[in-house]
Biopython code that builds the backbone (N, CA, C, O; Angstrom):
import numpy as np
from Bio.PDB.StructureBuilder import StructureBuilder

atoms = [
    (1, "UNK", "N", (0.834, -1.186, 0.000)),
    (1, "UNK", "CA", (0.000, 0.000, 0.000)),
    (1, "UNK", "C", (0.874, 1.244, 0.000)),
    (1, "UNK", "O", (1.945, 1.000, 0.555)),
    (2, "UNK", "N", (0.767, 2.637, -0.486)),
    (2, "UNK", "CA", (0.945, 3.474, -0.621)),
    (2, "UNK", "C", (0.481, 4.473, 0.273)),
    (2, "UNK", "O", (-0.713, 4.760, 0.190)),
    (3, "UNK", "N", (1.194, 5.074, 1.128)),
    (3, "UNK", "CA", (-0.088, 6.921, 1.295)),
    (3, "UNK", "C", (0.605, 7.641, 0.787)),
    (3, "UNK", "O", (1.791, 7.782, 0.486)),
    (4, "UNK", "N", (-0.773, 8.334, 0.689)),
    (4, "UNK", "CA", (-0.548, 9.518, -0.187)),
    (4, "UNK", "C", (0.436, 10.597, -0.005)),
    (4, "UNK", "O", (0.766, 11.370, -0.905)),
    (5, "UNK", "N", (0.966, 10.620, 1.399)),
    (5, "UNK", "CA", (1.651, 11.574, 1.955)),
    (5, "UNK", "C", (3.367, 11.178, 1.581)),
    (5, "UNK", "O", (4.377, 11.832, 1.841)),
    (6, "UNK", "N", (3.200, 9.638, 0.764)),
    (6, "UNK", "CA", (4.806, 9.623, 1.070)),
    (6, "UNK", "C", (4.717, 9.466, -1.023)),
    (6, "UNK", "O", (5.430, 8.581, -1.496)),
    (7, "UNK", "N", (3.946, 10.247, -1.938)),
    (7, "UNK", "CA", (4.067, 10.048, -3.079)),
    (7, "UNK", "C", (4.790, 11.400, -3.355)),
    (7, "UNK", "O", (4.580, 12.482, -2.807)),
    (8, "UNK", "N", (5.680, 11.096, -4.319)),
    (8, "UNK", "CA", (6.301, 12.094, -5.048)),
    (8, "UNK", "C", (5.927, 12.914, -6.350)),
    (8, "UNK", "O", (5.847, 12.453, -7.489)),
    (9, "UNK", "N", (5.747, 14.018, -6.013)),
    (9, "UNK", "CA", (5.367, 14.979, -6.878)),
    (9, "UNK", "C", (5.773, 15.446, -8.490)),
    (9, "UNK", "O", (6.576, 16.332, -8.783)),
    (10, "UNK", "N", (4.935, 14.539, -9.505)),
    (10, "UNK", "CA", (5.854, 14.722, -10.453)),
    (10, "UNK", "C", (5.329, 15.675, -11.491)),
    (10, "UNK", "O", (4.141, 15.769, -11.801)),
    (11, "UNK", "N", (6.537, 16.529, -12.112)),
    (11, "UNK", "CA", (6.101, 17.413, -13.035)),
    (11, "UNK", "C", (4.869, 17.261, -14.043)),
    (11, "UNK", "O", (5.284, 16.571, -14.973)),
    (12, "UNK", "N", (3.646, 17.578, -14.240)),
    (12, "UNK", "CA", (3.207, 18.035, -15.706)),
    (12, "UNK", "C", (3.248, 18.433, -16.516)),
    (12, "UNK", "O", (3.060, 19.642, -16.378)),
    (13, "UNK", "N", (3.473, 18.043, -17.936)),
    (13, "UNK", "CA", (3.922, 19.033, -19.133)),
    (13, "UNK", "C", (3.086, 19.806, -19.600)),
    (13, "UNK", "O", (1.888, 19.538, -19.694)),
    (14, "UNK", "N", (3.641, 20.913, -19.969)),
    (14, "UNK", "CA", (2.532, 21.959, -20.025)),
    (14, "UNK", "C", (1.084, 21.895, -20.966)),
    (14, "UNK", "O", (-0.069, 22.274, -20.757)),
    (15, "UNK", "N", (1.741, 21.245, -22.056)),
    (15, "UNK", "CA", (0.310, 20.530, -23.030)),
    (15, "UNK", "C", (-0.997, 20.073, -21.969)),
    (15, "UNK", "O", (-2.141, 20.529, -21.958)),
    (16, "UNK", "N", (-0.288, 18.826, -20.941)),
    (16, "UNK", "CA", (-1.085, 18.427, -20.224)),
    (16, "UNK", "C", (-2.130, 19.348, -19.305)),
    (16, "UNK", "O", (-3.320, 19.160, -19.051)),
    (17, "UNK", "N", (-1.023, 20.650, -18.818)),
    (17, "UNK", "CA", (-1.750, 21.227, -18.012)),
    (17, "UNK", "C", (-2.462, 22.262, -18.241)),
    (17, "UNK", "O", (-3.095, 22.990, -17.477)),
    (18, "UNK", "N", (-2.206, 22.289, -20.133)),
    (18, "UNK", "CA", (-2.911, 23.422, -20.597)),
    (18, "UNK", "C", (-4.234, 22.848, -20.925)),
    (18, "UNK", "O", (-5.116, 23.682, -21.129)),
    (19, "UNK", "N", (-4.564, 21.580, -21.021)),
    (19, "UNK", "CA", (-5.321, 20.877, -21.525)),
    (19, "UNK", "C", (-6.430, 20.338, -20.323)),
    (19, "UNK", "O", (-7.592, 20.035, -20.595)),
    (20, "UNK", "N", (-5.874, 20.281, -19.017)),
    (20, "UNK", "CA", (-7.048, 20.022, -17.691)),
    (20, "UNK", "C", (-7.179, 22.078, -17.463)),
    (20, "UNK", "O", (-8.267, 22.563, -17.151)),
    (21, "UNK", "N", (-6.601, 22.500, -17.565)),
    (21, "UNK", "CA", (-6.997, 24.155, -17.644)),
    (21, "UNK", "C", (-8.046, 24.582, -18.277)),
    (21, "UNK", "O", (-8.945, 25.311, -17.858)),
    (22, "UNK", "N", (-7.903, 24.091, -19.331)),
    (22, "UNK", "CA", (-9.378, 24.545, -20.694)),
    (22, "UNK", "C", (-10.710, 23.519, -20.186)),
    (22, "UNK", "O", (-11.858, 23.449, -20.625)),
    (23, "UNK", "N", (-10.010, 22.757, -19.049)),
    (23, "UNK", "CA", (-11.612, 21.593, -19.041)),
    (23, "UNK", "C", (-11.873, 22.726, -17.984)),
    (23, "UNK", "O", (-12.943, 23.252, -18.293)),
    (24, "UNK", "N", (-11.279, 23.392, -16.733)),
    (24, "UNK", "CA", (-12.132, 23.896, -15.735)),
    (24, "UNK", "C", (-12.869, 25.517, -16.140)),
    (24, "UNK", "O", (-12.642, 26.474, -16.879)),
    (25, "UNK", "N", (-13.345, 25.307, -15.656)),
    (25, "UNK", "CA", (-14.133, 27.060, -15.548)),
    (25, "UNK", "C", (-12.971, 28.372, -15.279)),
    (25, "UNK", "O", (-12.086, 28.262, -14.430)),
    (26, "UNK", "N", (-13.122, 29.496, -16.066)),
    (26, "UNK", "CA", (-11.734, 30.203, -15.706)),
    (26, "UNK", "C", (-12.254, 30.998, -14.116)),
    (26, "UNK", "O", (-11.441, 31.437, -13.302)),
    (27, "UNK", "N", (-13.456, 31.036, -13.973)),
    (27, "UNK", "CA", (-13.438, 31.615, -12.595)),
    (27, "UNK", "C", (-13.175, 30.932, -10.997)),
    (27, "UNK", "O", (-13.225, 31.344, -9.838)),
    (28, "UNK", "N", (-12.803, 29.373, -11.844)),
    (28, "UNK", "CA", (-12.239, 28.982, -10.599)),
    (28, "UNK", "C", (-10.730, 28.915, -11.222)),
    (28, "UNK", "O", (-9.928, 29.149, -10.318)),
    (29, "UNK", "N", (-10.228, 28.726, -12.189)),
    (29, "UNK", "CA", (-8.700, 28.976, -12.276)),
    (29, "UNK", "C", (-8.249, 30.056, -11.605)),
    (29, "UNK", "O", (-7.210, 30.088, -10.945)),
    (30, "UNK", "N", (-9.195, 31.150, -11.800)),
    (30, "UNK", "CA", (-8.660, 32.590, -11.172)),
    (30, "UNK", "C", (-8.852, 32.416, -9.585)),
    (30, "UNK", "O", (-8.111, 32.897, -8.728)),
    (31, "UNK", "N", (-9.613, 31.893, -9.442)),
    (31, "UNK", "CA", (-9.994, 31.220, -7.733)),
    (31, "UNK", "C", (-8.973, 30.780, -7.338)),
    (31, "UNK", "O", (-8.429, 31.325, -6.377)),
    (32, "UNK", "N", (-8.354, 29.571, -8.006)),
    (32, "UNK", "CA", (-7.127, 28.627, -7.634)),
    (32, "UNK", "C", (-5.873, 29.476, -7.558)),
    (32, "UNK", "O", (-4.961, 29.169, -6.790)),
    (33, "UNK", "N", (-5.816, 30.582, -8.377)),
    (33, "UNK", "CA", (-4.620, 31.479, -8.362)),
    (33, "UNK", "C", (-4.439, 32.119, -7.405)),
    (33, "UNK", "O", (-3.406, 32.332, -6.770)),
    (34, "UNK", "N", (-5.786, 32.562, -7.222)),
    (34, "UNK", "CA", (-5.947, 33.910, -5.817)),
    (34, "UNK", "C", (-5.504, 33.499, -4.672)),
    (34, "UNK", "O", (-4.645, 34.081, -4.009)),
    (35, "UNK", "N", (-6.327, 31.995, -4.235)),
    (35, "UNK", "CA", (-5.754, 31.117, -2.892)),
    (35, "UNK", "C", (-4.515, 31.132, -2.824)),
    (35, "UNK", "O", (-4.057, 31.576, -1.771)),
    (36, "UNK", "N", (-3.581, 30.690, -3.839)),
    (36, "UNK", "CA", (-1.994, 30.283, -3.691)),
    (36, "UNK", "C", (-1.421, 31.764, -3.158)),
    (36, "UNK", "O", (-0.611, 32.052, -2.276)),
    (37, "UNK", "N", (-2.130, 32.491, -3.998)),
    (37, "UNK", "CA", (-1.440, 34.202, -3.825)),
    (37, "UNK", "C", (-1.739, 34.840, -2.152)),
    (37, "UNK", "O", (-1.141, 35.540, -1.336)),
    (38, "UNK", "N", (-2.901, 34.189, -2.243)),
    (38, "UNK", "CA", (-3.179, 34.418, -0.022)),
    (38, "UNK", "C", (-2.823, 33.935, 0.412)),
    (38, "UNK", "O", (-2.506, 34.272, 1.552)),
    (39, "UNK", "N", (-2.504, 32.557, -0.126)),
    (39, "UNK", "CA", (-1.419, 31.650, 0.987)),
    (39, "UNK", "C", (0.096, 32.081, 1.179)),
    (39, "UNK", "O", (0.803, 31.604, 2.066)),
    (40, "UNK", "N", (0.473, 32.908, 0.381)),
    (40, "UNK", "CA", (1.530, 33.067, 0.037)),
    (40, "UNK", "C", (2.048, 34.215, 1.097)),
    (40, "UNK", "O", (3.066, 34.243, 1.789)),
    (41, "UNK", "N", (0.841, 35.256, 0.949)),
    (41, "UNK", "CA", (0.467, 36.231, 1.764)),
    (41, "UNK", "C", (0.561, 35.723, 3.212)),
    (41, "UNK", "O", (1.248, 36.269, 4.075)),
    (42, "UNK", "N", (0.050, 34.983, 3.336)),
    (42, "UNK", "CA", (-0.609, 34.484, 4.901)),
    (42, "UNK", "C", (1.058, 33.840, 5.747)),
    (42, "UNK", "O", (1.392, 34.311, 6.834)),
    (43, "UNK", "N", (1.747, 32.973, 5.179)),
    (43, "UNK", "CA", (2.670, 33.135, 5.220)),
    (43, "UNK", "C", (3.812, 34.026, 6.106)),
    (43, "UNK", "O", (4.364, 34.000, 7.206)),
    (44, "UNK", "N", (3.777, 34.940, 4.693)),
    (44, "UNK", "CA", (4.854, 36.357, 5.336)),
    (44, "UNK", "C", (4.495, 36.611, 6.504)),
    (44, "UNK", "O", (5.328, 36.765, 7.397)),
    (45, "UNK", "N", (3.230, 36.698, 6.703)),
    (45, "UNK", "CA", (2.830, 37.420, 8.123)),
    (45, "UNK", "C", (2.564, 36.335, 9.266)),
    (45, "UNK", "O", (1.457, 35.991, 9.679)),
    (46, "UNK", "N", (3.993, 35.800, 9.754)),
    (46, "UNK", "CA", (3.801, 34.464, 10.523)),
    (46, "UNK", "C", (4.505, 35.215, 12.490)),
    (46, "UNK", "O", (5.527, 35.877, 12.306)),
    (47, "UNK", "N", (4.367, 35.196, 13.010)),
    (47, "UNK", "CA", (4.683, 34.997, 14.187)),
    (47, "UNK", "C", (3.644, 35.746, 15.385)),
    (47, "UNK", "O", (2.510, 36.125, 15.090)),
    (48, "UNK", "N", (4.105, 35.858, 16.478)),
    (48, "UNK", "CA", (3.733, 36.483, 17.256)),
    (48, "UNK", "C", (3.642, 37.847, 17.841)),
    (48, "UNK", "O", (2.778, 38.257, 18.617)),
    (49, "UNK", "N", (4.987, 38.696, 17.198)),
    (49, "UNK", "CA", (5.179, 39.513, 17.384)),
    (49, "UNK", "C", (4.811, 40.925, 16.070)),
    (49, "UNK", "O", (5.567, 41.887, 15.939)),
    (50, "UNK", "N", (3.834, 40.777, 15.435)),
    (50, "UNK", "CA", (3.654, 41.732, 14.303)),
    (50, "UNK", "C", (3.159, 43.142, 14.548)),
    (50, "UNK", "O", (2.731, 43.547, 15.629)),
    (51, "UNK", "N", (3.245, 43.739, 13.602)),
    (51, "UNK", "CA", (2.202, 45.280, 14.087)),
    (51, "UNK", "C", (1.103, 45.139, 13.652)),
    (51, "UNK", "O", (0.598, 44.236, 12.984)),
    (52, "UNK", "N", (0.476, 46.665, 14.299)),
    (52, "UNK", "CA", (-0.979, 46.725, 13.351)),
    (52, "UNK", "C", (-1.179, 46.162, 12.806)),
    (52, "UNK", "O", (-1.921, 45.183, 12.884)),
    (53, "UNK", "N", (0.194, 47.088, 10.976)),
    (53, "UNK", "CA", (-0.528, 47.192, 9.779)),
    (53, "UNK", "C", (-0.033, 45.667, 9.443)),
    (53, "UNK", "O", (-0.532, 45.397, 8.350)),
    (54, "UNK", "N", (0.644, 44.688, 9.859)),
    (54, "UNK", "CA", (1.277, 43.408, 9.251)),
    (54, "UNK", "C", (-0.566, 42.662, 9.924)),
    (54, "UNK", "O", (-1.415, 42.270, 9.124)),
    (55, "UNK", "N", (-0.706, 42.647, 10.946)),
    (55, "UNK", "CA", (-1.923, 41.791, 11.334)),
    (55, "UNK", "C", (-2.859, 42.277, 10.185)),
    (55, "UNK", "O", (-3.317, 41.532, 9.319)),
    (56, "UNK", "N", (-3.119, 43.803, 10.295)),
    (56, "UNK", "CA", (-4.022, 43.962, 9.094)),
    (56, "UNK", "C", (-4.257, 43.176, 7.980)),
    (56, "UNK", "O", (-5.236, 42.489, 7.686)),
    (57, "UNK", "N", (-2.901, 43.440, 7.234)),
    (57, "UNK", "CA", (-2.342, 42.581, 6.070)),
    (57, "UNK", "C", (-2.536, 41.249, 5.942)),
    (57, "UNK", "O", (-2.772, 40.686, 4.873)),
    (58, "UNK", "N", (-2.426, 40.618, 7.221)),
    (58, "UNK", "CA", (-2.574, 39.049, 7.570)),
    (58, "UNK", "C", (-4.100, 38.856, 7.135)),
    (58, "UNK", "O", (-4.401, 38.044, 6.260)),
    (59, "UNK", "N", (-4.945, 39.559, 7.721)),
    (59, "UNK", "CA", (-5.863, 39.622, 7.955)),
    (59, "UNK", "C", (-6.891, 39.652, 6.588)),
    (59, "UNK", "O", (-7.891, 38.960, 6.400)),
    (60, "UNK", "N", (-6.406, 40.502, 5.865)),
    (60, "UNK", "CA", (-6.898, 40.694, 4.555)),
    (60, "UNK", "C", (-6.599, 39.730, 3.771)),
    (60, "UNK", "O", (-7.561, 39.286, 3.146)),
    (61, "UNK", "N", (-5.490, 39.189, 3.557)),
    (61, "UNK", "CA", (-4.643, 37.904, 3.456)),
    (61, "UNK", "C", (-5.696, 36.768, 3.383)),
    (61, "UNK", "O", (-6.311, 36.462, 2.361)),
    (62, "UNK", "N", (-5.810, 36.247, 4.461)),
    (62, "UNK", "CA", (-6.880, 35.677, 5.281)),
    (62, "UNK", "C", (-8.402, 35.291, 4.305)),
    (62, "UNK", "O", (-8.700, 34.332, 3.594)),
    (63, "UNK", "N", (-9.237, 36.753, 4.755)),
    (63, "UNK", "CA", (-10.123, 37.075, 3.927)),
    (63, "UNK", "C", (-9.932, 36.518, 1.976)),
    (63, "UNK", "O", (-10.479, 35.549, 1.448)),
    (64, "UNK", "N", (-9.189, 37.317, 1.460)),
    (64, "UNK", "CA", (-9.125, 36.868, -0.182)),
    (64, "UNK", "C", (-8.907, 34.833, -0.040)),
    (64, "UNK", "O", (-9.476, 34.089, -0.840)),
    (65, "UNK", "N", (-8.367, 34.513, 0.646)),
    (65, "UNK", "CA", (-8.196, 33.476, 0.856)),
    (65, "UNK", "C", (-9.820, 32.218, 1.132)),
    (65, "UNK", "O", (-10.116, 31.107, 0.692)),
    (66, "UNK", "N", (-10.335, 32.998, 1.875)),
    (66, "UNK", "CA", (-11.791, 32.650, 2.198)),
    (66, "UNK", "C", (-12.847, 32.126, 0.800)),
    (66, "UNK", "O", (-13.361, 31.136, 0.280)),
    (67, "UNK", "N", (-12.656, 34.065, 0.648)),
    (67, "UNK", "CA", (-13.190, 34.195, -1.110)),
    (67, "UNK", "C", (-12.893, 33.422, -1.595)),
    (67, "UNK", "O", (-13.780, 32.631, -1.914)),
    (68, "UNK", "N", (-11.558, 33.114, -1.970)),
    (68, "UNK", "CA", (-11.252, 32.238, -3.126)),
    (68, "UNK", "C", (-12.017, 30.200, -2.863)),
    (68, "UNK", "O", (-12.427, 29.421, -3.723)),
    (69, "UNK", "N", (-11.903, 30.031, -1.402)),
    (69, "UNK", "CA", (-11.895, 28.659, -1.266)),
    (69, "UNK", "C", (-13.229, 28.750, -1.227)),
    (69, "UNK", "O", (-13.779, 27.673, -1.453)),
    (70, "UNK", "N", (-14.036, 29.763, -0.995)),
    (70, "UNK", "CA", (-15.632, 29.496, -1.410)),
    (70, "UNK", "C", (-16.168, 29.234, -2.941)),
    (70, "UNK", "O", (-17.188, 28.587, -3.179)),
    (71, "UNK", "N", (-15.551, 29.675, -3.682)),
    (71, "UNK", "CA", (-15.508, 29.503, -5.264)),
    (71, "UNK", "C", (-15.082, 27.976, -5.582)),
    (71, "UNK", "O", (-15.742, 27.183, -6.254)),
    (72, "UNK", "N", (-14.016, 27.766, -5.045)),
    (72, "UNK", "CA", (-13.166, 26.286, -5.035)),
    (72, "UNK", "C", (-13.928, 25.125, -4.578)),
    (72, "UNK", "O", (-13.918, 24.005, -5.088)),
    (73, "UNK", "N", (-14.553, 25.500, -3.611)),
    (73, "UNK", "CA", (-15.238, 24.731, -2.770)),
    (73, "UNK", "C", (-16.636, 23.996, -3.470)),
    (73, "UNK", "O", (-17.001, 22.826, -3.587)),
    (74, "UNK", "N", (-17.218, 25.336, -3.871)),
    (74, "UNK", "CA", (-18.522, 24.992, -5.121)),
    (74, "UNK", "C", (-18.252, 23.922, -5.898)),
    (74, "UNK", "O", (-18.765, 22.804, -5.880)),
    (75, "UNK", "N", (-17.223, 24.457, -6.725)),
    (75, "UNK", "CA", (-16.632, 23.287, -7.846)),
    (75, "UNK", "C", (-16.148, 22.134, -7.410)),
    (75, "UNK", "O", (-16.502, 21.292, -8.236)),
    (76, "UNK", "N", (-15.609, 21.692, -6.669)),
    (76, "UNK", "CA", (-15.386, 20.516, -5.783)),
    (76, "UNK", "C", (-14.810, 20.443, -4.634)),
    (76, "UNK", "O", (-13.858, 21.142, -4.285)),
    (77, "UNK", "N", (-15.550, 19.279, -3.737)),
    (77, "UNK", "CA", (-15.316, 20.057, -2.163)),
    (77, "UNK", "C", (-14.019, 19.572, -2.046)),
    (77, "UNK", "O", (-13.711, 19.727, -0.865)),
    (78, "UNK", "N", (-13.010, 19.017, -2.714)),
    (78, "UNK", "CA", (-11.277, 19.172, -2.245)),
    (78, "UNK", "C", (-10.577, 19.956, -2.692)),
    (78, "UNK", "O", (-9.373, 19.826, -2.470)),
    (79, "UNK", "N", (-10.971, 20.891, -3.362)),
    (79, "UNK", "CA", (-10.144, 21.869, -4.109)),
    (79, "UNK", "C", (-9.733, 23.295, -3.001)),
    (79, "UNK", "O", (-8.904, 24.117, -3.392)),
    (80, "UNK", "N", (-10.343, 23.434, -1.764)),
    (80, "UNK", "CA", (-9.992, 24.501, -1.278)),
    (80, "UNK", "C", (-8.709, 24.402, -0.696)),
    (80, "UNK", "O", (-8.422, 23.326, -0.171)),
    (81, "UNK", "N", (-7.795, 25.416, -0.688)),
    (81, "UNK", "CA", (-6.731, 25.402, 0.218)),
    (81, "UNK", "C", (-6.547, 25.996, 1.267)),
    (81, "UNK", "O", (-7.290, 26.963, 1.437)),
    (82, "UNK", "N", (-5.644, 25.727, 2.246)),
    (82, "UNK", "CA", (-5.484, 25.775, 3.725)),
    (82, "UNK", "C", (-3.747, 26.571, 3.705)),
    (82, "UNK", "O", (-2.752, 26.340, 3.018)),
    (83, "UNK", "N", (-4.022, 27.528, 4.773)),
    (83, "UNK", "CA", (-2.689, 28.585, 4.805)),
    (83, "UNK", "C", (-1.741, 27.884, 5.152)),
    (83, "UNK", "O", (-0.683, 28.316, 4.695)),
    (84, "UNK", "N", (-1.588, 26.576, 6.036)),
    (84, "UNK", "CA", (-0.337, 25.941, 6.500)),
    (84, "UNK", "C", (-0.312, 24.807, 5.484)),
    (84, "UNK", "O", (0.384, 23.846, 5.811)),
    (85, "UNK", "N", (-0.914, 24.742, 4.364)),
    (85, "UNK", "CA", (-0.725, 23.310, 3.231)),
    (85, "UNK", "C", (0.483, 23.715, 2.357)),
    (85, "UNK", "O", (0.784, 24.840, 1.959)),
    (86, "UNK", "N", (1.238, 22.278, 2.108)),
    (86, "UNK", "CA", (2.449, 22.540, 1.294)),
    (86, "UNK", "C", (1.775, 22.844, 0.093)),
    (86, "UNK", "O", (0.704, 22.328, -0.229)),
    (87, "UNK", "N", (2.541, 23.880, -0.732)),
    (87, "UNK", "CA", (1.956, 23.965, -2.023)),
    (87, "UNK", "C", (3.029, 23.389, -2.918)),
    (87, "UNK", "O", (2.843, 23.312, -4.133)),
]
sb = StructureBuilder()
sb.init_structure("model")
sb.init_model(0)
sb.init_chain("A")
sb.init_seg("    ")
for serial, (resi, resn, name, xyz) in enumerate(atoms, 1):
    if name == "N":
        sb.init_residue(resn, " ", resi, " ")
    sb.init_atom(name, np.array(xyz, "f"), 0.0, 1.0, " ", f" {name:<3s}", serial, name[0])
structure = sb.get_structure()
């Protein structure tokens, strides 16, 4: 048996991935983009000690992140992403 957690991640060629791209809806591609881009966000703004405007930031972060996995979520319920998931 296999889990999933110990499979290795292998490249797609771009044909391929241009080709499951054109099957999804572009408003969840743009969905799927936005998440990575809040996660990315969410991230930077990691510890305990931040200001204001960094919590702010987190915060908003956060939010677009929401947005996006509610869109994701519609289209299929494993597609949303989570701020501490490896991307």
């Amino acid at each position: 048996m296999t889990a999933s957690h110990l499979l290795v991640p292998v490249p797609i060629p771009d044909r391929v991935a241009a080709l499951i791209g054109s099957r999804i809806p572009p408003h969840v591609v743009r969905a799927g983009l936005d998440a990575a881009c809040a996660v990315r966000e969410v991230r930077r703004f990691r510890g305990p000690l931040l200001c204001a405007e960094d919590r702010a930031d987190r915060e908003q972060a956060l939010s677009e992140l929401a947005r996006a996995n509610k869109i994701l979520a519609a289209h299929h319920p494993r597609l949303p992403v989570r701020p501490d998931s490896a991307s």
